[in-house]
C-alpha positions, -999 to 999 in steps of 0.1 A, spaced: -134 -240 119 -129 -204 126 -153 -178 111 -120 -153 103 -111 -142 71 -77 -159 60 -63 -123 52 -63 -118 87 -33 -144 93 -1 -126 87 38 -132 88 52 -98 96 93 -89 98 101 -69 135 120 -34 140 149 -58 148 144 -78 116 129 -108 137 96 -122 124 65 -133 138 32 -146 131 -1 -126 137 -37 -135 136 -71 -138 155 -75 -156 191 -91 -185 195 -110 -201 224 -80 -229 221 -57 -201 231 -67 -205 265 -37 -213 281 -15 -194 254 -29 -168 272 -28 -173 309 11 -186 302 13 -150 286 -3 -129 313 24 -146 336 50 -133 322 45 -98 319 55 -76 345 35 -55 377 38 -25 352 24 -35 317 -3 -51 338 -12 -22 356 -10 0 324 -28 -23 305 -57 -34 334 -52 0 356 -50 -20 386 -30 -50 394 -40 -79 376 -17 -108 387 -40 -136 375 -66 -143 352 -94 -157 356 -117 -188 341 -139 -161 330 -116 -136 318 -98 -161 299 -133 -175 282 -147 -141 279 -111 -130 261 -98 -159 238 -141 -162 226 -153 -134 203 -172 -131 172 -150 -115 150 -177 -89 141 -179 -65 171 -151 -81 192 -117 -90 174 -84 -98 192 -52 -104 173 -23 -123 188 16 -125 180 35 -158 180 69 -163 181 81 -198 182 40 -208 191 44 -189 221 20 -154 229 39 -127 228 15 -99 224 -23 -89 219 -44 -62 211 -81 -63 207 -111 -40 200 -147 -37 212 -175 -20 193 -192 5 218 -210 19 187 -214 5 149 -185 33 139 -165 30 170 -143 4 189 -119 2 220 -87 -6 214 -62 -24 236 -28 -41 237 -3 -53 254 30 -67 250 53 -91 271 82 -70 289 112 -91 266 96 -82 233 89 -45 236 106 -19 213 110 -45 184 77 -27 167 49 -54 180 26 -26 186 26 -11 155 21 -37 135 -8 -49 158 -26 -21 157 -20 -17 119 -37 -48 114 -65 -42 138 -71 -14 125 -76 -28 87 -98 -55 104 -123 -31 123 -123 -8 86 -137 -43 71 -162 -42 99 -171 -13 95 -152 6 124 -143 38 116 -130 52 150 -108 35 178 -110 49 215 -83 42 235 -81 53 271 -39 54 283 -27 62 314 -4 94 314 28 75 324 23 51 292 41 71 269 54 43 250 17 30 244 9 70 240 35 74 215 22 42 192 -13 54 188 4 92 180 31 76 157 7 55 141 -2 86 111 -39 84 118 -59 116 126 -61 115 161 -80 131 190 -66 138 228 -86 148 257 -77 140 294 -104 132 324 -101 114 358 -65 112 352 -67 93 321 -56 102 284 -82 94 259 -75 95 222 -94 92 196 -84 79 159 -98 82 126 -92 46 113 -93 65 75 -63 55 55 -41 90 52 -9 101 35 7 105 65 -4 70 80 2 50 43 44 69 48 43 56 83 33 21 74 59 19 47 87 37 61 86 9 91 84 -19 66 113 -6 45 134 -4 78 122 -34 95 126 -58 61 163 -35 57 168 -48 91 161 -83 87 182 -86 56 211 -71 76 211 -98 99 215 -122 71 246 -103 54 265 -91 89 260 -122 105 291 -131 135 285 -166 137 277 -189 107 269 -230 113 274 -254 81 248 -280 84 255 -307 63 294 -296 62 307 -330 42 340 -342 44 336 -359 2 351 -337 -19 331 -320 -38 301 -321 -24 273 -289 -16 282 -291 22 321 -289 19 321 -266 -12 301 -246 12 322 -246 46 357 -240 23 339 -212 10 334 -198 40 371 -203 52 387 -195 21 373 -161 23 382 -151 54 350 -147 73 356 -129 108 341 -149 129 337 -180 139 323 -215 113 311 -244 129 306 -275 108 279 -298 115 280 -337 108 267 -361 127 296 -381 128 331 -361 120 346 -347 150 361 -324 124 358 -308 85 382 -292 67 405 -285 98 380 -269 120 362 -288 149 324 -304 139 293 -307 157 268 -335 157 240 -306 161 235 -270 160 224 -278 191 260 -289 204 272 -261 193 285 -236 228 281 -199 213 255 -185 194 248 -191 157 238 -159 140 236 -179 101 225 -212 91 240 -223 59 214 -259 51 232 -286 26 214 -317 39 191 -335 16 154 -321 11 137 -345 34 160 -338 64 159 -297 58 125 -298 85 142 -313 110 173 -293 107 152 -259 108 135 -273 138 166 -274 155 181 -238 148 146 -221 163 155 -243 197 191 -227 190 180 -191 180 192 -190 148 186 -155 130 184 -168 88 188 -198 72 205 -201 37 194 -232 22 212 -243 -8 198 -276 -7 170 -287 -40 144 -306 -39 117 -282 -31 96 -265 -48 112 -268 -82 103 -302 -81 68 -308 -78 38 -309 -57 58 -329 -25 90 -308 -32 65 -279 -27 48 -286 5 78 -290 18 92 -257 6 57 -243 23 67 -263 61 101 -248 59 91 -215 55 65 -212 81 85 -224 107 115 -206 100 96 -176 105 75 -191 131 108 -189 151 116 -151 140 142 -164 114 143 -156 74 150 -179 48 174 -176 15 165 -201 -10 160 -235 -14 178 -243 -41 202 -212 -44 238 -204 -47 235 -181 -14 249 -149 -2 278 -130 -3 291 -96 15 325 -85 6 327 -56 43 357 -63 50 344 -62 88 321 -95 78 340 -111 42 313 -132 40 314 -157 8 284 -178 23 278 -194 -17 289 -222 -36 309 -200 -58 347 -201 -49 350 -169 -62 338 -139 -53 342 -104 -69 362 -79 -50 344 -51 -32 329 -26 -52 293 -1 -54 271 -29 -71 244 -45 -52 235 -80 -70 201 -101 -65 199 -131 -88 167 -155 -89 187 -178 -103 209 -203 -86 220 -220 -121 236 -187 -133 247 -173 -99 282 -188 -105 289 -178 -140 275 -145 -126 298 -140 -102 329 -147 -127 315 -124 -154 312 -95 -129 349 -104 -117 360 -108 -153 352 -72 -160 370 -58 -132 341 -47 -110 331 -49 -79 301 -60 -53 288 -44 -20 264 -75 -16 250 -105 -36 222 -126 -32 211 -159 -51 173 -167 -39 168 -198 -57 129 -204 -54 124 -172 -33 105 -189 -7 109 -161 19 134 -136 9 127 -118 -28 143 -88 -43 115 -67 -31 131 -70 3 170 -66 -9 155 -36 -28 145 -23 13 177 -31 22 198 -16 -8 178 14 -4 196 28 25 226 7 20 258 32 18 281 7 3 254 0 -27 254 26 -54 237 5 -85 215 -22 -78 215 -50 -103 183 -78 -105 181 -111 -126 143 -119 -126 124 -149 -138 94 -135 -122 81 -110 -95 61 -132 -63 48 -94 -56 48 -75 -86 29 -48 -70 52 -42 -39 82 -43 -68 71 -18 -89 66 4 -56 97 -1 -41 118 -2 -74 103 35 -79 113 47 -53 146 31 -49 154 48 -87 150 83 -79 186 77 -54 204 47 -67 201 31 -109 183 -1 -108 189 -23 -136 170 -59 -144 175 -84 -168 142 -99 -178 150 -141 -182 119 -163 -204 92 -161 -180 100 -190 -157 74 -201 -133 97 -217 -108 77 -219 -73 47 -211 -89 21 -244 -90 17 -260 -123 -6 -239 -150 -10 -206 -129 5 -179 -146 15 -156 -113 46 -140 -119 54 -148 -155 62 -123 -175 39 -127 -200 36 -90 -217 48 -85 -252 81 -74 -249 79 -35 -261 54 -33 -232 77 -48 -203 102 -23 -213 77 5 -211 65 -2 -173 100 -13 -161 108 24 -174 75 39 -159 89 24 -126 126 38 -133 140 7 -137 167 0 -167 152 -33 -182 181 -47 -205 178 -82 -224 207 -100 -218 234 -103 -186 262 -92 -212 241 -58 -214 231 -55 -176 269 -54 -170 273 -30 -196 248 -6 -181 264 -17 -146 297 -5 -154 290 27 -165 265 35 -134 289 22 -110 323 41 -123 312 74 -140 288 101 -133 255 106 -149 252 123 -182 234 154 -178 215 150 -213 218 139 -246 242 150 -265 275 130 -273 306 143 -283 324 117 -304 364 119 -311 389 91 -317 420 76 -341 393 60 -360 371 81 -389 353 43 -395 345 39 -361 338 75 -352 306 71 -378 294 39 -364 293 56 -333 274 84 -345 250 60 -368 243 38 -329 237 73 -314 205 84 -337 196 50 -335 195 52 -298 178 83 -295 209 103 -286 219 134 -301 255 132 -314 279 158 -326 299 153 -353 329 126 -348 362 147 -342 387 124 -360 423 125 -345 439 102 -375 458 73 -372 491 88 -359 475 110 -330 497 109 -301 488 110 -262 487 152 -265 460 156 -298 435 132 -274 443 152 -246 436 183 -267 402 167 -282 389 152 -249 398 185 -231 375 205 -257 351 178 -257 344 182 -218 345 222 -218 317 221 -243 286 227 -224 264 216 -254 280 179 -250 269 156 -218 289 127 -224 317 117 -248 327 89 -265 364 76 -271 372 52 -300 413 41 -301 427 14 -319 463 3 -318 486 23 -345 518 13 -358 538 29 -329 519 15 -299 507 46 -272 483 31 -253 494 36 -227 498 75 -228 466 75 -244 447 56 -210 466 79 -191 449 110 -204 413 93 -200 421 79 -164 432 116 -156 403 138 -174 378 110 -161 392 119 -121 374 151 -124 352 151 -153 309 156 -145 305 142 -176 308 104 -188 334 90 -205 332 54 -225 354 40 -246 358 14 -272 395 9 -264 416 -23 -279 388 -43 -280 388 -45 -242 355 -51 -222 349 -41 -186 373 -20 -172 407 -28 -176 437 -24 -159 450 5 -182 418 27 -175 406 18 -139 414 39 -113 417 22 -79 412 23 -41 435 14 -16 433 -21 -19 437 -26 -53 399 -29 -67 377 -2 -92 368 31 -77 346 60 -90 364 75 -123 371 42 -138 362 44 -176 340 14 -189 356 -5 -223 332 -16 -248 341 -40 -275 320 -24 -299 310 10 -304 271 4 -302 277 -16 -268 289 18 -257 267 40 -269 234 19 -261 248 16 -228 250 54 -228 216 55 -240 201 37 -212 220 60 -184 206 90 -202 171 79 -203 175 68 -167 185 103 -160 157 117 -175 136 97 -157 151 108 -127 143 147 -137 107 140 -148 80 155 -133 61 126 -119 28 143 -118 3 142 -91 -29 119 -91 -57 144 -93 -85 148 -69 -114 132 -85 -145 137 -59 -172 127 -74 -161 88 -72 -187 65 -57 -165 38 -42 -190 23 -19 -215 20 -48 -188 6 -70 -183 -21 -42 -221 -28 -42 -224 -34 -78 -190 -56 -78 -202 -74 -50 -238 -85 -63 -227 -89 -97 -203 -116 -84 -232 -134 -66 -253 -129 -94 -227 -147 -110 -230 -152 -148 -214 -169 -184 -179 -168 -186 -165 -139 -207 -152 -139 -238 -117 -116 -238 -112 -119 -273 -84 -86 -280 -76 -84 -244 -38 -75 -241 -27 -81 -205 -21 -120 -204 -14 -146 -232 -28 -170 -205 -65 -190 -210 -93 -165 -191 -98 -176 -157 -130 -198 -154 -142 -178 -128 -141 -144 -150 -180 -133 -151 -187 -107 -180 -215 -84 -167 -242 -76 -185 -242 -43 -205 -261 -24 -179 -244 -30 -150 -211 -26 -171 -222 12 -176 -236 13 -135 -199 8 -128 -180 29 -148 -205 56 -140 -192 55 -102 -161 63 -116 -178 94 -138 -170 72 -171 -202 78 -191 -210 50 -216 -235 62 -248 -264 45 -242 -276 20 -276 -306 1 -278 -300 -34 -286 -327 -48 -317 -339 -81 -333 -354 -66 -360 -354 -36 -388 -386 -22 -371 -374 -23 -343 -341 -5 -353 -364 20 -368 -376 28 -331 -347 27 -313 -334 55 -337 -367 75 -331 -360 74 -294 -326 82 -296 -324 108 -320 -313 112 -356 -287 107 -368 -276 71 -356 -256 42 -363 -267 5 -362 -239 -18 -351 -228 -54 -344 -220 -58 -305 -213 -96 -305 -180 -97 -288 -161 -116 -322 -170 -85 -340 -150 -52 -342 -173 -21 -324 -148 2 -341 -161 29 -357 -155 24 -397 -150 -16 -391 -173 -42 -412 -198 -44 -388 -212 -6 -384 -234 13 -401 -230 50 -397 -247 85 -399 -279 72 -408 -304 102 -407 -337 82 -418 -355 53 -411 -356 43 -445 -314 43 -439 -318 26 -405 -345 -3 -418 -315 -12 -450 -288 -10 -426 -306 -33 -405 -309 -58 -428 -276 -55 -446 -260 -63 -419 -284 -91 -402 -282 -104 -439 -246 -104 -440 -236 -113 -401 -267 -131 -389 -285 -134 -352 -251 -138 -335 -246 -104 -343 -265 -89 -318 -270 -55 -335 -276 -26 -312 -290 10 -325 -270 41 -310 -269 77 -315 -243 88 -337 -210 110 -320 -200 142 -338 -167 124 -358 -133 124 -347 -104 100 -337 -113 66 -330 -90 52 -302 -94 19 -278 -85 20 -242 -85 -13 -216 -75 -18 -184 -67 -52 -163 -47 -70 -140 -17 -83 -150 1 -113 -134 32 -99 -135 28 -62 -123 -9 -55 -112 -30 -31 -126 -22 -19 -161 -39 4 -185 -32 0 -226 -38 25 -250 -44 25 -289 -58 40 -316 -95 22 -330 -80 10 -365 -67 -17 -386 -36 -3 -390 -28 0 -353 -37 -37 -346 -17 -52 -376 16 -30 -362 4 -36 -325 4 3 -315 -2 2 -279 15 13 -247 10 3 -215 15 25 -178 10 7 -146 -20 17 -123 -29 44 -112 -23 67 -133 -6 103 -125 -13 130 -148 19 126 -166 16 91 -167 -16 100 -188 -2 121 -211 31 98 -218 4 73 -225 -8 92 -251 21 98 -267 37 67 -266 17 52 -296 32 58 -326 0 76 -343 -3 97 -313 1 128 -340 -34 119 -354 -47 131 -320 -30 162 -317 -42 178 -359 -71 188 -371 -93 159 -380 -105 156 -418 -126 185 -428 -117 205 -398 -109 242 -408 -101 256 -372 -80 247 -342 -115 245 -318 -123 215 -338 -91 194 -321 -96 164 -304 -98 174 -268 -69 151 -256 -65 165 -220 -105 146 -219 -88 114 -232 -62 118 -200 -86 125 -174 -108 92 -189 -73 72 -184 -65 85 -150 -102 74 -143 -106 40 -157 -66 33 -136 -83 46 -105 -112 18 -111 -90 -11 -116 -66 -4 -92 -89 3 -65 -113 -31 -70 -89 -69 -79 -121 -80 -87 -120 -62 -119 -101 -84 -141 -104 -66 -172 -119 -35 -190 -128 -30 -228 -135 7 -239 -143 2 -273 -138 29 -292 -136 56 -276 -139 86 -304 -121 118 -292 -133 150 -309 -138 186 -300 -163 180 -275 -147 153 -254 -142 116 -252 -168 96 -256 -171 56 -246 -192 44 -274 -189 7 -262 -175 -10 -232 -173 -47 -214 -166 -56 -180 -155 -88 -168 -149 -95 -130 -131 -125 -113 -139 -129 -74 -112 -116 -51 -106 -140 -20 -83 -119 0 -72 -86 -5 -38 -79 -31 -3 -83 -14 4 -51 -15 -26 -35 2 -37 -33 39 -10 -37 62 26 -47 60 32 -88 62 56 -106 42 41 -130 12 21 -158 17 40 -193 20 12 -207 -9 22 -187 -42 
C-alpha cells in the first residue's frame, strides 16, 4: 500500500476533450518512466534537465518514482496505462517547493500542464506548501506561459540566464476563473466530440428485427447521418444493407463514436477493443449495469475507468442515447425512430424509460431540438457536463433537464447559475430515484420538502416545474418569444368567461393583470388586430394574453394571422389559449427555411392557467436574471485554521452519536458516524466564525440554579436543554425573567418536578425580549450546503415556515432568506410594548449571522449539521441563546472543491 491520499487520484477531461488519469508515482513506475523519457524529444529534455539528458539512470529512476509524499510528491498522467506526463515538487523550505514538469512531445497543447500543476499545487497546499519556485529557461515560453496563465500571484526575476518565478499557491479569484473557465471548455470540448462525431461503429448491430442493436444502426441510417456507419457482428458480412465487421478492430478508417448494444457481460471486452481502435465516446445503450445490483454495478465501475483510461467518454449504460439534429452531422444515435426537427432547445434526460415518449411529445408540439441526450445511469457523462457544453452552444437557446438526481449537486448548482444568467434553464424534478446510487445511501435523492426544492432551484436560476407536460410549456414559450420585461399582463379575447379565468390564474400566480379587454363573440380579424395593437403599445403591460374560441362564422384563420404578424416584431410575449390547441400549431408558427418553428412562433395552451403559469415562470426567471446577486462580504476576523483544529480533534475525540431531532435537510436516518460535540466546543467553533453563543450554566439541583444565576446576573431564565425538548423561548420547558433566587429555586423544581433528570436544565442570563427565530445549517445530499430559516414558534412548525438558500450566502441571499418566511413581517414591526422605531429588531444582525453560519458549513464537509436555537432578534442584535453541533468525518475533499476532475467511478 501507498501512503497517498485517494483524493489525489483523478480522472480529468483534456483541452481536446480527451481524458486521462492522474495520480502519484510509484516506485513500480519504474519503467513507465524510462519508456517515457524515451520518447520525448532533444528539446523538452533539455528544457526540462538544461542539458541533454538522453537516458536515465538506475538512480535517477529510484531516486524519482520513490518519494514520501510529504516533502517530495510527483504526479503522473496516464493515457491508455502509458506515461504521458509528470510534474513533481521538492520542499527546499517547510513553505516552499520546486516545481517541475514535463510532457511527451505528442501530448502537448491538449492542457496536461495545467491540470498537473493544478493538482500539485492543491497537494503541496495540504502539505503545507505555500510557494512553488520554478526555474525556466527563457526559450520555454510554453512552460513560462503555464505557470503565468495559471491565476496564481506570481513572482519573476531572471539570473545566470534563467527565469525564476515564484507563486503564491493561495487560492485567488483570478486562479478559481482560470480553473473553471478551462474545465467548462475542456468538458464543452469533450461533449462535442460525442455530438459531431464523423464516424460512428454499431457494436452489436443485429440482423433480428427488433432488437437494440438493429433499432440502433436503422436509426442511424434512417436519419441521414453524413458520414460513414459501420455495423459490427461477428458473423454477418452485412446489416441492414451496409457492409459488417467482425470487430471494431476490422474496421479500415477511423471510428469517432461507439454506439454498444451487446449484452452486459460482453460491454468490457468490447470497450477494450475501441481504446486499441481510438475510439473518442462510447454510447452504451445496453442494461444490466448498475441498475441492477451490486455485480451490474462493478461492472458499470470497470467500464468507466477504462473508457477514460483510453481518453474516451461514456453515455449511459442503460440509455436511449444521443441525438444532434446539425444538419452538417444529423445524428439520431438513439433508439427512438423519431427525432424532433431542429430547433433552439437543448434536452438532457436521466431517464432512458421516458427518453422516447420524450422525444414524441417535444415533436407533437411542433418544437424543435439543437441536441438531446439520454444518460441512462450517468456513469460518466451527467448534465453538469451538457450544461458546459450548452453554455457556449449557439444553436441552444433553452436548456431543458429531466432529473432523478444530481451525482454533483454542488458543481450543478454552480454551473446551472451561471448558465441562467444567458440561456433559461428548466428542470423537471422526477420521485427521487436512486438509480446508480448503492442500496440505502441517500446521495443524490432529492429528499427536501417540496416548497424548499423549488426555492434553491430558483436561488440557482433554474425554472423547476413538476411535471414534463409543464417543462414543455415553460419550453415553448422560452424557445419562440421574447422575455417579458415584468409583470403585468394585458388580457383581451372573444371570450368574457375566459378572459376572467385568466385574470383569476394571474393573481394567483403572482402576476399583475389588467383588466380583460373583451372583443365579444362576433369580433372579426380587425377588432383583435385593434386590441392586440393597443395591448403592445401600452408600456404598462409586458406580456399579453390571447383567449379565441371558434364563433359561428369560423375566422381563425384571419385571427392567427394577426398574432403570427404582431408576434414577428413584438418585445413583448404573446400566448394564447387558441382552439384548444397545445404547442404551437401550424396556424400560429412562423417557420425557417426548411419548414420547422422559428423565433416569433406563439405558444397554444389548452387552458388559460397553463398559459398564464407558464407566463409566470418566464417572468420570475426574468427577474431573477435582473437581481442583484449581492456580493459575499469580507468577513476578516474568521479563524479558519482554528476551526480546522477544533473539527479535527473533536473527530478523534470522537463521541455519542447525535440526536438530530427537528433537523430539516434530509428525511434520511443520521449517519452513524455523526458525533454531536459537547456544548463547549460547540461554542469554540462558531466563535471562529464570530457567532457568539450565551453562555448558561448547566444544574442538578435548585441550589445550584440559585448560583448559577448569582454568577450570571439577574435576571435569568432556567431551561430544559435535553435535545427532545423545545429551547424556544415561551415553550414548556423555560422559565423566564426570573429576578430572584426565591423565583430561580421554584422554577427549578417546577420543572425538574414536571420533566425529570433527562431534562438537563441549564441556568442562563435572560436576553432583553424580542423575536424568537431558529436558524440551521447542513449538508444536503442533494445540493450541498444549505441554510434554513424560521421563526422560534409553534405556529411556524405546525405550517412548516421555513426557507432554505444554498451555501454561501451573498448578502441578498440573506435578506431573501428573511423574507421568504411567511411571518417575516413580525421581524420588521415594533415588538409588543415597543413605543419607538429604535426598539426594531435589528434584522441586518440576523443577515450578517446567516451569511456567517453559510460561510462555516460550506467551508468544513465535516460539519453535517447546525442547530441555532432560538436565536432572539431585538434592538440590540441577534443573539444565539442555544446551539448544537454535529460533525461527520470527511474522507476526501467535496467534488466540487480543489481541482477540476470528473466524478468518481464509486457514487
Amino acid at each position: 500500500m501507498h501512503s497517498y491520499p485517494n483524493h489525489w487520484e483523478a480522472d480529468v477531461v483534456l483541452t481536446d476533450g480527451g481524458t486521462a488519469h492522474l495520480r502519484p508515482i510509484v516506485p513500480e513506475d519504474a519503467d513507465l518512466l524510462r519508456e517515457f523519457h524515451s520518447r520525448l524529444s532533444p528539446e523538452t529534455i533539455y528544457y526540462r534537465f538544461f542539458a541533454p539528458y538522453p537516458k536515465l539512470s538506475s538512480r535517477d529512476v529510484q531516486r524519482f518514482t520513490t518519494v514520501d509524499y510529504e516533502d517530495r510528491v510527483a504526479l503522473i498522467a496516464t493515457i491508455s496505462g502509458v506515461m504521458v506526463a509528470v510534474v513533481r515538487y521538492d520542499k527546499v523550505t517547510p513553505e516552499e517547493a520546486e516545481v517541475a514538469f514535463v510532457v511527451e512531445d505528442a501530448h502537448q497543447g491538449r492542457g496536461l500542464a495545467s491540470v498537473l500543476l493544478e493538482h500539485i499545487g492543491a497537494a503541496a497546499r495540504e502539505r503545507g506548501v505555500r510557494r512553488f519556485i520554478a526555474d525556466v529557461l527563457p526559450e520555454n515560453r510554453r512552460m513560462i506561459n503555464v505557470f503565468r496563465e495559471a491565476g496564481y500571484t506570481a513572482q519573476q526575476t531572471f539570473d545566470e540566464g534563467v527565469i525564476r518565478l515564484t507563486l503564491d499557491l493561495a487560492p485567488t479569484d483570478s486562479s478559481q476563473e482560470v480553473m473553471r473557465a478551462r474545465e467548462q471548455r475542456a468538458e464543452s470540448r469533450s461533449i462535442a466530440r460525442l455530438l459531431f462525431p464523423e464516424s460512428v461503429a454499431v457494436i452489436g448491430a443485429s440482423r433480428t428485427a427488433h432488437t437494440i442493436g438493429q433499432t440502433a444502426l436503422r436509426n442511424l441510417l434512417a436519419g441521414d447521418f453524413q458520414g460513414p456507419v459501420y455495423p459490427v457482428h461477428p458473423e454477418a458480412k452485412a446489416v441492414a444493407g451496409v457492409r459488417a465487421y467482425r470487430s471494431v478492430l476490422d474496421i479500415p478508417d477511423p471510428v469517432d463514436l461507439a454506439v454498444v448494444a451487446v449484452r452486459a457481460d460482453m460491454v468490457g471486452d468490447v470497450v477494450g477493443e475501441c481504446a486499441q481502435k481510438g475510439v473518442h465516446g462510447l454510447v452504451v445503450v445496453s442494461s444490466g449495469f448498475g441498475e441492477s445490483g451490486p455485480e451490474g454495478r462493478a461492472r458499470q465501475e470497470e467500464l468507466v475507468r477504462t473508457a477514460r483510461a483510453a481518453g474516451m467518454r461514456v453515455v449511459g449504460p442503460n440509455c436511449l442515447g444521443i441525438a444532434n439534429t446539425d444538419p452538417a452531422v444529423s445524428l439520431n444515435a438513439t433508439l427512438s425512430p423519431h427525432v424532433p426537427p431542429r430547433g433552439p432547445i437543448g434536452f438532457f434526460s436521466q431517464s432512458g424509460a421516458l427518453g422516447r415518449a420524450i422525444l414524441q411529445r417535444v415533436a407533437e408540439r411542433g418544437m424543435g431540438l439543437s441536441t438531446f441526450v439520454s444518460a441512462g445511469n450517468r456513469a460518466d457523462v451527467s448534465g453538469n457536463d451538457l450544461i458546459q457544453y450548452w453554455q457556449e452552444d449557439p444553436a441552444t437557446e433553452v436548456v431543458l433537464q429531466y432529473l432523478e438526481s444530481l451525482g454533483n449537486p454542488r458543481k450543478f448548482t454552480r454551473l446551472a447559475r451561471r448558465l441562467a444568467q444567458h440561456k433559461p434553464v428548466v428542470a423537471v424534478r422526477s420521485g427521487g430515484s436512486t438509480q446508480g446510487v448503492p442500496t440505502g445511501h441517500a446521495a443524490g435523492a432529492l429528499d427536501l420538502p417540496d416548497y424548499a426544492v423549488t426555492s434553491l432551484f430558483q436561488q440557482a436560476g433554474v425554472v423547476r416545474v413538476d411535471d414534463i407536460t409543464q417543462l414543455f410549456d415553460v419550453a415553448q414559450l422560452f424557445a419562440y418569444q421574447p422575455l417579458p420585461a415584468g409583470p403585468s399582463v394585458g388580457i383581451l379575447g372573444n371570450s368574457d368567461s375566459l378572459g376572467l379565468l385568466v385574470k383569476d390564474a394571474c393573481v394567483r400566480s403572482g402576476l399583475r393583470p389588467h383588466d380583460p379587454v373583451d372583443l365579444g363573440p362576433t369580433a372579426t380579424a380587425a377588432d383583435f388586430d385593434a386590441a392586440l395593437t393597443a395591448a403592445l403599445a401600452d408600456d404598462s403591460v409586458h406580456s399579453v394574453v390571447v383567449v379565441f374560441i371558434p364563433a359561428l362564422t369560423p375566422i381563425s384563420d384571419d385571427v392567427a394571422e394577426v398574432l403570427r404578424a404582431k408576434a414577428a416584431t413584438s418585445a413583448k410575449p404573446i400566448v394564447t389559449t387558441y382552439l384548444g390547441y397545445q404547442g404551437l400549431p401550424e396556424e400560429l408558427r412562423r417557420t425557417g427555411e426548411n419548414g420547422e418553428a422559428v423565433r416569433g412562433s406563439i405558444p397554444s395552451y389548452p387552458a388559460p392557467e397553463d398559459a398564464v403559469r407558464a407566463l409566470a415562470h418566464a417572468t420570475r426567471y426574468t427577474l431573477w436574471r435582473r437581481r442583484d446577486p449581492g456580493r459575499h462580504p469580507e468577513l476578516p476576523d474568521i479563524e479558519g485554521a482554528r476551526a480546522r483544529e477544533i473539527i479535527d480533534r473533536s473527530l478523534a475525540d470522537g463521541g455519542g452519536a447525535g440526536d438530530v431531532h427537528g433537523v430539516w435537510f434530509t428525511s434520511e436516518p443520521v449517519h452513524k458516524e455523526e458525533t454531536a460535540v459537547d456544548p463547549a466546543t460547540a461554542r469554540d467553533l462558531l466563535a471562529c466564525y464570530g457567532i457568539d453563543v450565551w453562555p448558561d450554566i448547566a444544574v442538578a439541583s435548585a441550589d445550584e440554579a440559585v448560583a448559577a444565576a448569582e454568577e450570571l446576573g439577574y435576571p435569568v431564565v432556567v431551561k430544559a436543554n435535553a435535545p427532545d425538548l423545545r429551547l424556544r423561548a415561551g415553550g414548556s420547558g423555560i422559565r423566564a425573567d426570573l429576578r430572584t433566587a426565591s423565583d430561580v429555586h421554584g422554577a427549578f423544581t417546577a420543572l425538574h418536578d414536571r420533566l425529570g433528570d433527562e431534562a438537563m436544565l441549564v441556568v442562563q442570563r435572560m436576553v432583553v425580549p424580542g423575536v424568537p427565530t431558529v436558524v440551521r445549517a447542513g449538508e444536503n445530499p442533494s445540493f450541498g450546503s444549505v441554510v434554513g430559516f424560521g421563526l422560534g414558534d409553534v405556529t411556524a412548525e405546525l405550517l412548516d415556515d421555513r426557507a432554505f438558500r444554498l451555501a454561501p450566502l451573498t448578502d441578498a441571499d440573506a435578506a431573501d432568506l428573511v423574507h421568504a418566511v411567511r411571518a417575516a413581517p413580525l421581524l420588521f414591526g415594533l415588538p409588543a410594548g415597543a413605543t419607538s422605531l429604535a426598539e426594531q429588531p435589528d434584522v441586518e444582525a440576523l443577515q450578517v449571522l446567516l451569511i456567517r453560519l453559510s460561510r462555516m458549513v460550506d467551508a468544513f464537509p465535516e460539519v453535517a449539521h447546525v442547530d441555532l436555537d432560538p436565536v432572539m432578534v431585538n434592538a440590540e442584535g441577534a443573539h444565539v441563546l442555544g446551539a448544537r453541533v454535529w460533525l461527520r468525518p470527511a474522507a476526501e475533499p467535496r467534488p466540487d472543491s480543489g481541482p477540476r476532475r470528473l466524478r468518481g467511478v464509486t457514487f
